[in-house]
DRENKE-964144 format. One record per residue (C-alpha): x negated, y, z negated; residue in one letter. Coordinates in steps of 0.1 Angstrom, whole numbers, plus 2048, in hexadecimal, padded with zeros to 3 digits. Layout:
BEGIN
XYZa
...
END
This chain:
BEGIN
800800800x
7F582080Cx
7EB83A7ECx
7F985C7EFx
7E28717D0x
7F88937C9x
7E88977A8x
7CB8B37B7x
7D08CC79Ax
7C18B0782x
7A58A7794x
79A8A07BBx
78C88B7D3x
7658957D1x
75C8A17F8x
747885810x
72F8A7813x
72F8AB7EEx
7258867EAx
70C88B803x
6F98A77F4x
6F88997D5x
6EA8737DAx
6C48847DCx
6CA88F7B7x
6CE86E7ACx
6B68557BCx
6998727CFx
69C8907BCx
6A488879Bx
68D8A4788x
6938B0768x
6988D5771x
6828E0753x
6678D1761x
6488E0770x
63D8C9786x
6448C47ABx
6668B07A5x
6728C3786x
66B8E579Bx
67E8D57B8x
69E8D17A2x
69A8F4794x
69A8FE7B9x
6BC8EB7BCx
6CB8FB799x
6C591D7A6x
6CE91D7C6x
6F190F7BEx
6F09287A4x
6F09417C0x
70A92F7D5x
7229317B9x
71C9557AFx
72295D7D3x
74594F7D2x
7469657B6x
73A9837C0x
7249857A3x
6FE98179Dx
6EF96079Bx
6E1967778x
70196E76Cx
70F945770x
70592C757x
70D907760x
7208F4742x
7338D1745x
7538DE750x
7718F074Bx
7788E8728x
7548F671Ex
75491572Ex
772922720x
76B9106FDx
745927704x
75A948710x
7729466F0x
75D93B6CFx
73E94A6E3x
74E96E6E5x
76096A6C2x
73B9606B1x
72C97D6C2x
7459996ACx
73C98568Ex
71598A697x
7179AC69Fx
7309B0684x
7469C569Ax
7659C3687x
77C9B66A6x
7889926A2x
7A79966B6x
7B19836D9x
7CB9876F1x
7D8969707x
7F995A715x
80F93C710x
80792B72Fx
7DF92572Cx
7CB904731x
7D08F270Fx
7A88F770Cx
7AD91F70Ax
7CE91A6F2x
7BD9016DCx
79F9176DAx
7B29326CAx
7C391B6B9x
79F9146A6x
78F9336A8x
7AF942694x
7A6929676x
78793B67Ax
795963673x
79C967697x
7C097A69Fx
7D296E6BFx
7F097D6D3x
8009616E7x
811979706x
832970712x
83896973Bx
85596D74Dx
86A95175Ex
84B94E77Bx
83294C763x
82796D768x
81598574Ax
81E9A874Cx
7FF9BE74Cx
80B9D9739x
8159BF720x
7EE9B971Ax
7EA9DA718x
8029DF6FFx
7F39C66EBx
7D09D16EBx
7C29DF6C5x
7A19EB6B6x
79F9CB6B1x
7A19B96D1x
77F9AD6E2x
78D9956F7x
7AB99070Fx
7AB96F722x
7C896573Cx
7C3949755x
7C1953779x
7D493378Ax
7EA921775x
7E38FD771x
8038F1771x
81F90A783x
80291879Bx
80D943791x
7F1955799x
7ED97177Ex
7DD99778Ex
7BF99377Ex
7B59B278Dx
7CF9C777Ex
7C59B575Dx
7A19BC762x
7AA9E4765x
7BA9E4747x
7A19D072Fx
7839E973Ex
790A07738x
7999FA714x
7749ED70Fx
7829CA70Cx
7729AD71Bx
78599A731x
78497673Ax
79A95C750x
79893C759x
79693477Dx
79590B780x
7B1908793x
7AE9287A9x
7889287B1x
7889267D6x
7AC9287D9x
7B894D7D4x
79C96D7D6x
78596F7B7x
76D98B7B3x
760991796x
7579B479Cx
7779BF7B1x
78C9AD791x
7789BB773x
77099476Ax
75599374Cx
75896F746x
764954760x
76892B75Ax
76791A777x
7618F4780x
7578DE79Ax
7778C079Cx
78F8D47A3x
77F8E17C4x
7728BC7D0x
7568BD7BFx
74D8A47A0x
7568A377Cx
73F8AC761x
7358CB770x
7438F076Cx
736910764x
73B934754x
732955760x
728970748x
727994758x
7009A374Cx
7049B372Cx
71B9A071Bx
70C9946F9x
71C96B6F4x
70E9576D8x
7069306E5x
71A9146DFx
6FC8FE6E5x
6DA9056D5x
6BB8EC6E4x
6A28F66F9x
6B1911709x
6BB90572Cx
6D291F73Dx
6BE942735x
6C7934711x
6EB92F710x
6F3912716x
6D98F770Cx
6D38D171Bx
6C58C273Cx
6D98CE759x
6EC8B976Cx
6DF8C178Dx
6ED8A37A1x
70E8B5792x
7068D6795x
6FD8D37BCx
71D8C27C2x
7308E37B6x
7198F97CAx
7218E47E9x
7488E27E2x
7489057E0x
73490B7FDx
74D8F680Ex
76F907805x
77C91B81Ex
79A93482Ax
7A6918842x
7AB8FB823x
7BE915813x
7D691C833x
7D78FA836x
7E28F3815x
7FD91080Ex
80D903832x
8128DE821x
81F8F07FDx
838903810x
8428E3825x
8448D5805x
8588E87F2x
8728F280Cx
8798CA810x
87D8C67EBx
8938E47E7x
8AC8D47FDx
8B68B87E6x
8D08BD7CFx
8C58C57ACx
89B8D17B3x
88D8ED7A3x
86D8FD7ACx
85A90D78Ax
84692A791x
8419407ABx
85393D7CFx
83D9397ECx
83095B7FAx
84496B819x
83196C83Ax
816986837x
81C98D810x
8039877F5x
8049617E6x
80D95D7C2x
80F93B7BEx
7F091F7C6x
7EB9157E5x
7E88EF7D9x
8038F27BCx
8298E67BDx
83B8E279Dx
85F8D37A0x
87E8CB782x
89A8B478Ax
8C08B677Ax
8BB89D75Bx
8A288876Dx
88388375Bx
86188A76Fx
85086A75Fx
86E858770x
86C86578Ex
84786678Dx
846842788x
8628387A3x
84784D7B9x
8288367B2x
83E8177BAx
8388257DEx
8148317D7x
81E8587CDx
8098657B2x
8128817A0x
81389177Fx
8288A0764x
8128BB75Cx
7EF8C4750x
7D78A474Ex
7CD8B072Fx
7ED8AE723x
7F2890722x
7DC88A702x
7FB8A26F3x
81088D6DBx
8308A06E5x
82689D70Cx
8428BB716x
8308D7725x
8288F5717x
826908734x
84C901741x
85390971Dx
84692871Ex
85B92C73Fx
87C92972Bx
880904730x
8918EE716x
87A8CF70Dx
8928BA720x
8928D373Fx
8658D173Ax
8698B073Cx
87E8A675Cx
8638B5770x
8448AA782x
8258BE794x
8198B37B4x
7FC8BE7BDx
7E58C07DEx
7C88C27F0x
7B48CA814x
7B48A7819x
7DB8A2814x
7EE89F835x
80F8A8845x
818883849x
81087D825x
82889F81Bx
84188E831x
83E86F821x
84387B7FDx
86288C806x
873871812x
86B85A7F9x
8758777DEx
89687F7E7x
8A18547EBx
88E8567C2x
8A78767B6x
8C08647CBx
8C38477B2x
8CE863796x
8D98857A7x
8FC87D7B6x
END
């Protein structure tokens, strides 16, 4: 049986070219990048100049990105990082603004870090999943050093105007950081352009492998390590690179193009118009973007509810035919409730969170394979919407 994998927004297929590029770093060029012999200094060459390929995607300096293991890291780094820094400096602000709908890395973080003193505003968004920038501004004290918003939701796709964020935390003198896994390569990000200080990217979400992510952090702004060794990273981050890893991200990113994203919003939008004519779908989060209008939602992202039809039901009907999708985050399901905060936060009852499923894509899904999961969907909600 043919497999059909719509579960992109978790993880994805790691690119032939990826693979390719990073087989030397394994077997030929295995180095230890502190090294300063002829292969150590041949895997430093291959740390920095993916350094450089990733700050270009950035628009940032290439001293300005440190590699860490992933998402997770990087914002767990930009978070208790920042946080130890007032404590340090003995600034007085331990206050943080954020919204409902963040990765449950960022929410658990300030979870923590308020057991530690720390002050957190958890922002409302509206029925898209949208924050309202003047509600950030509204909510920023004397206190306030950080305000952190992801860029492309994880689970409903809404892409948040970082920019108009980003004009509001500088001219407050308040750092401002967003986590871009699921919209690196996918929607514009400039770090400059946005008023970005801090950034979390990482590497499997853009078909590139897992265990490797990084963080920028603009020039002059002071972060206290998470990891203390021997100083790897310009100091901040500590422990042997992974540069098998690392080169795999560079060459995912190098790979990413306008055209995968074209190609991708076509298949959403064929997508979601074919599930919005069955009785009793619901699309969460943003509508598709008119012809020639600015996109709001991800390219990759479709997130549907059912009439009292739960989404592990129907998700499971669709594996029977080789369909894999997913109700939500990944990394939710380690959550012992399993409903989704996110759709929560949307205005969904628990029972409404949980007759819903994401389905999720990629440059390598095709038109046959849309087609395909669209038929097999609507005979699935057949069985129970009447």
């Amino acid at each position: 049986m043919k497999q059909i994998y719509f579960d992109n927004a978790a993880s994805t297929r790691v690119d032939d070219e990826v693979v390719r590029a990073m087989e030397p770093y394994f077997t030929e060029k295995y180095g230890n990048a502190s090294s300063v012999h002829e292969m150590g200094q041949e895997a430093k060459k291959a740390l920095e100049d993916s350094r450089k390929t990733i700050a270009k995607a950035l628009g940032a300096k290439a001293d300005e990105v440190y590699f860490t293991s992933g998402g997770t890291e990087a914002n767990n780094f930009a978070l208790k990082g920042l946080f130890w820094q007032q404590l340090k400096n003995k600034t007085g602000k331990n206050h943080i603004i954020t919204t409902k709908i963040e990765h449950d890395c960022v929410l658990n973080t300030c979870k923590w870090l308020e057991t530690q003193g720390t002050e957190v505003t958890y922002l409302d968004v509206d029925k898209e999943g949208f924050v309202n920038p003047s509600d950030v501004e509204n909510a920023i004290t004397d206190k306030t050093f950080l305000v952190t918003i992801i860029h492309g939701n994880n689970e409903i796709g809404t892409i948040q105007d970082i920019e108009a964020i980003g004009k509001i935390c500088k001219a407050r003198g308040v750092l401002f950081h967003t986590d871009a896994c699921q919209s690196f390569s996918k929607t514009p990000l400039d770090v400059k352009k946005q008023n970005l200080d801090l950034v979390t990217l990482n590497a499997h979400k853009i078909h590139g492998p897992k265990g490797v992510g990084a963080l920028y952090i603009r020039k002059g702004v002071d972060i206290v390590p998470l990891f203390h060794g021997g100083g790897h990273e310009s100091g901040l981050r500590s422990g042997t690179e992974n540069i098998s890893g690392i080169v795999g991200f560079a060459k995912a990113a190098e790979i990413a193009n306008r055209k995968h994203v074209e190609q991708m919003t076509k298949l959403r939008d064929m997508m979601i118009l074919g599930l919005l004519k069955i009785p009793g779908v619901k699309l969460n989060g943003p509508q598709p973007a008119e012809k020639g209008k600015e996109d709001k939602r991800l390219c990759n992202n479709v997130n549907i509810s059912f009439e009292n039809v739960e989404g592990e039901v129907v998700g499971g009907y669709l594996e029977n035919f080789g369909i894999f999708t997913s109700t939500g985050s990944a990394c939710m399901s380690h959550s012992k409730s399993g409903i989704s905060h996110v759709l929560k936060a949307l205005g969904h009852s628990d029972e409404q969170a949980a007759d819903s499923i994401r389905v999720s894509i990629s440059r390598f899904t095709t038109e046959e394979e849309v087609d395909f999961f669209l038929e097999k969907i609507e005979k699935v909600l057949g069985k129970f919407i009447r």
